[in-house]
N, C-alpha and C positions, 0 to 999 in steps of 0.2 A: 540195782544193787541188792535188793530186798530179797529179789529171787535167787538171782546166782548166789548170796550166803545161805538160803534155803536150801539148794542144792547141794552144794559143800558138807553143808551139814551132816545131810541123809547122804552123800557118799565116807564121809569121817564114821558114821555111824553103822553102814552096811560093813564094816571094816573088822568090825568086834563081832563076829557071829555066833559066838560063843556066850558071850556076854548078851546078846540079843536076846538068845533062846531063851536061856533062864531067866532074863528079866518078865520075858513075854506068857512063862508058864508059870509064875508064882501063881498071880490072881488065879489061875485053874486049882492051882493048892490051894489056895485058901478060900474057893468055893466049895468044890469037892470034900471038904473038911466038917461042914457042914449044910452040904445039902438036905440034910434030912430036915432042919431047921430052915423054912423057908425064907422068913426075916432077917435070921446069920448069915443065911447063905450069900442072898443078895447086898448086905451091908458087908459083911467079910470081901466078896467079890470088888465092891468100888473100894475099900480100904486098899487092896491089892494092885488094882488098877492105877490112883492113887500112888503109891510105892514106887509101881512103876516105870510112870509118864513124870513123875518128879526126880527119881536115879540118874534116866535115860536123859532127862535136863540136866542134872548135878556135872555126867559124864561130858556132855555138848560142851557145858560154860567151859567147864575146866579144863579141857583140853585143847579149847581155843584161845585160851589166855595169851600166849605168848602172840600168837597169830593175828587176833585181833589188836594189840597192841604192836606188830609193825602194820596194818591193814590201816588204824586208825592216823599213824604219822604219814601213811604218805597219801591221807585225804579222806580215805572211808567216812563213813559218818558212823560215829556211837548206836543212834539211834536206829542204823539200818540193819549194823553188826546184830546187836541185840534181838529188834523183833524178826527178821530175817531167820535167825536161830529158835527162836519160841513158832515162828508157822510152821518151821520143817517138823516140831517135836509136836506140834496140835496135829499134822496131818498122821502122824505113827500113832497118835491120841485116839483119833478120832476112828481111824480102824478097828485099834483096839477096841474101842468101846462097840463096835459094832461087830466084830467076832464073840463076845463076851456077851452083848445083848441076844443072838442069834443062840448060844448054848444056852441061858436063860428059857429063853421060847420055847427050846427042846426037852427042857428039864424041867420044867414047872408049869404045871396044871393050873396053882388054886392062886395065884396072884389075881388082885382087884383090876392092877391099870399098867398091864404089861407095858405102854408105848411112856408110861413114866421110870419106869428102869435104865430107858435108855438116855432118858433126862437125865436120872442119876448118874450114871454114867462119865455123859458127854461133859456135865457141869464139874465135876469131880478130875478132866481131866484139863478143863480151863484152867484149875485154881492149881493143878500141882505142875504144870511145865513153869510157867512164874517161881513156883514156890519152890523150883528145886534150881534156877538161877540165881535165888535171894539165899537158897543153904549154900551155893559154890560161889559166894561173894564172902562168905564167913567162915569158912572151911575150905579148904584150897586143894584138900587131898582126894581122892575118888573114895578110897574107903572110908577114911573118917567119916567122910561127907553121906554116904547110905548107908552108914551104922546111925547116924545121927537122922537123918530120915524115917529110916526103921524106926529110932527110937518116937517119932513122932505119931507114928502109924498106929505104934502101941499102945499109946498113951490113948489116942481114938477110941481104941476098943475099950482100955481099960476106966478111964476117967466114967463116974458117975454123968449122964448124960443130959441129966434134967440140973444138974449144980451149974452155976454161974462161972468156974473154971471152964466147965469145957466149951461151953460160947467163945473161948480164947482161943481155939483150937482151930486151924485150917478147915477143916473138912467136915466139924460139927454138922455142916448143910445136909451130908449123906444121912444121918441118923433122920432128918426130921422127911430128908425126900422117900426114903427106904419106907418110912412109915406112911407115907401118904402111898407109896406104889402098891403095899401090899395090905394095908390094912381097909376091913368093910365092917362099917361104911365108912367114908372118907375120914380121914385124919386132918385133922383143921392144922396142919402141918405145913403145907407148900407154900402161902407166902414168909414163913419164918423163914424156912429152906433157902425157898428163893433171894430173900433179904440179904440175907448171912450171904449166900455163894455168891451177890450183888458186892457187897463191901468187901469181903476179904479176897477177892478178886482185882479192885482195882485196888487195894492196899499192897498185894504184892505184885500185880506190873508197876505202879508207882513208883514203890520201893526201888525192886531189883531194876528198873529201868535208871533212875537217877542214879542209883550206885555204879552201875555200870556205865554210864556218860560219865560220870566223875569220874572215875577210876581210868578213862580213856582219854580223857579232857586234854589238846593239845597244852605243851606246857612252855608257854615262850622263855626266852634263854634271853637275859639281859648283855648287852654286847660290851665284850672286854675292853674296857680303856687300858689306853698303856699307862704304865705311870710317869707322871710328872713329875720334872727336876726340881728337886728343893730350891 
């Protein structure tokens, strides 16, 4: 079951290829934007990635709503619906992050620990296919739902990075793994990284998991009595 909704998926999704492209060429903007900046570049780039692989989930959940909801009364399991959907978006994830680590390699000379990019990366796109099921459980619309992603993404960039706010933030992990990839000598950064993309990781499968079993939850129907004569 896990797989056939994996597949499902990634054919619902070959289906937008318009919507694909430009999902898939942002992050190229917003490297390209600041490549001359080699720490922007690379944190701009997972910010984008990021965007992404969380849209590209926002689009999956919400357009399987109804689907999964007859899937789930005539037996499916929640559970299968769900992560079945997050494998098919980790493997579009996980390319991405290795076309983008590959132009990385091509464009940048002076990085410390090029094979931690793709750290950056790959961790950056665990945390937003979850996190872009947990935006399409509270936004129900496609657009709303990647204007409100966007506005997440921005916030990334713009929040003070060292302030205790942005600790709150999804993706904070990317500022501190960026700094260990590119800074010499090493940035005493990657277990904080790691910590963060540790916990806000299983805080949102958690989350968008149990939302999504509720919200699928078979709902038994109490059986009509007839009424009885006074």
């Amino acid at each position: 079951m896990l797989l056939t909704v994996a597949s499902t998926s990634l054919r619902e999704l070959a289906r937008r290829r318009v919507a694909l492209l430009f999902v898939f060429l942002l992050p190229c903007v917003f490297y390209w934007a600041r490549i001359d900046v080699s720490w922007q570049a690379v944190r701009f780039l997972a910010i984008g990635v990021g965007w992404a692989v969380a849209t590209l989930s926002l689009f999956s959940h919400v357009g399987a709503r109804r689907l999964d909801q007859r899937l789930s009364v005539i037996g499916a399991s929640p559970t299968a619906l769900f992560f079945g959907r997050q494998l098919a978006l980790l493997g579009i994830g996980v390319i991405m992050a290795g076309v983008y680590f590959v132009l990385v390699a091509a464009t940048q000379d002076g990085l410390a620990r090029l094979p931690a990019v793709f750290l950056l990366l790959l961790t950056t796109v665990l945390i937003s296919a979850p996190l872009g099921a947990l935006v399409s459980l509270v936004i129900t619309r496609e657009l709303e739902g990647a204007l409100a992603l966007l506005s997440i993404m921005a916030l990334q960039l713009l929040v003070d990075p060292d302030g205790s706010a942005a600790k709150l933030l999804p993706l904070w992990s990317t500022r501190e793994l960026s700094a260990y990839a590119i800074q010499t000598p090493a940035a005493d950064s990657l277990p904080s990284g790691l910590f963060h993309f540790a916990l806000t990781l299983t805080l949102c499968v958690a989350i968008a998991w149990f939302a999504s079993a509720l919200r699928l939850r078979p709902v038994s129907l109490s059986p009509i009595r007839p009424d009885t004569p006074h």
